[in-house]
C-alpha positions as CSV (number, residue, x, y, z in Angstrom):
1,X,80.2,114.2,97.3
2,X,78.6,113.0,93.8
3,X,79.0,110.0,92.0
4,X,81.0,112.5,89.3
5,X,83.5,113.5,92.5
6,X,83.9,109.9,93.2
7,X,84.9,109.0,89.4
8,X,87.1,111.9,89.1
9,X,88.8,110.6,92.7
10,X,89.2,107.5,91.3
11,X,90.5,108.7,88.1
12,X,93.3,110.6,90.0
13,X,94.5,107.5,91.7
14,X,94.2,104.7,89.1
15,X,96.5,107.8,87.0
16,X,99.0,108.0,90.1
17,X,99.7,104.1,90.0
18,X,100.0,103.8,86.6
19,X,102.6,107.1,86.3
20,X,104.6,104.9,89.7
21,X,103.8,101.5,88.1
22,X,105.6,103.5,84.9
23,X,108.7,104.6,86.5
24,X,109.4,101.6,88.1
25,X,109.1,99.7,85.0
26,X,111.1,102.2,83.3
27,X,114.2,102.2,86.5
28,X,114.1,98.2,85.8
29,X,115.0,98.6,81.9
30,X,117.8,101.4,82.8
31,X,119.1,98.9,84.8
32,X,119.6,96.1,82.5
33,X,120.5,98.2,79.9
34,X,123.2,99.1,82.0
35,X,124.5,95.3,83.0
36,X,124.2,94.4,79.3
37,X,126.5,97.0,78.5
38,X,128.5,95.8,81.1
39,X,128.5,92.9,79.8
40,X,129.5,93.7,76.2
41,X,132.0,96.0,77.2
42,X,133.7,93.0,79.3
43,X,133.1,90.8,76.1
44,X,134.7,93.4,74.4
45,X,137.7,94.2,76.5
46,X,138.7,90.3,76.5
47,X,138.5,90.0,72.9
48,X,140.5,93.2,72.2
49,X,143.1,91.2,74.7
50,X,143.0,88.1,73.6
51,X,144.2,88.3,69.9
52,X,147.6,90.7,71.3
């Protein structure tokens, strides 16, 4: 195995965490998008109550 093998192996994984390190940054800002949407439909709902 040459030094080039051992950049390109390497390469691969440092690629490989960063795609995972991606999707779980991305799956924690779907999820509070979702709760603030929660949130502002609940905000929403009371309001829409509130002045009947």
């Amino acid at each position: 195995m040459g030094i080039r093998d051992q950049f390109q192996d390497k390469a691969k994984e440092l690629a490989e965490k960063a795609k995972a390190s991606g999707k779980q940054d991305e799956v924690s800002e779907r999820a509070s998008q979702a709760v603030d949407q929660a949130k502002d439909k609940a905000r929403d709902t009371f309001d829409e109550n509130f002045d009947k």
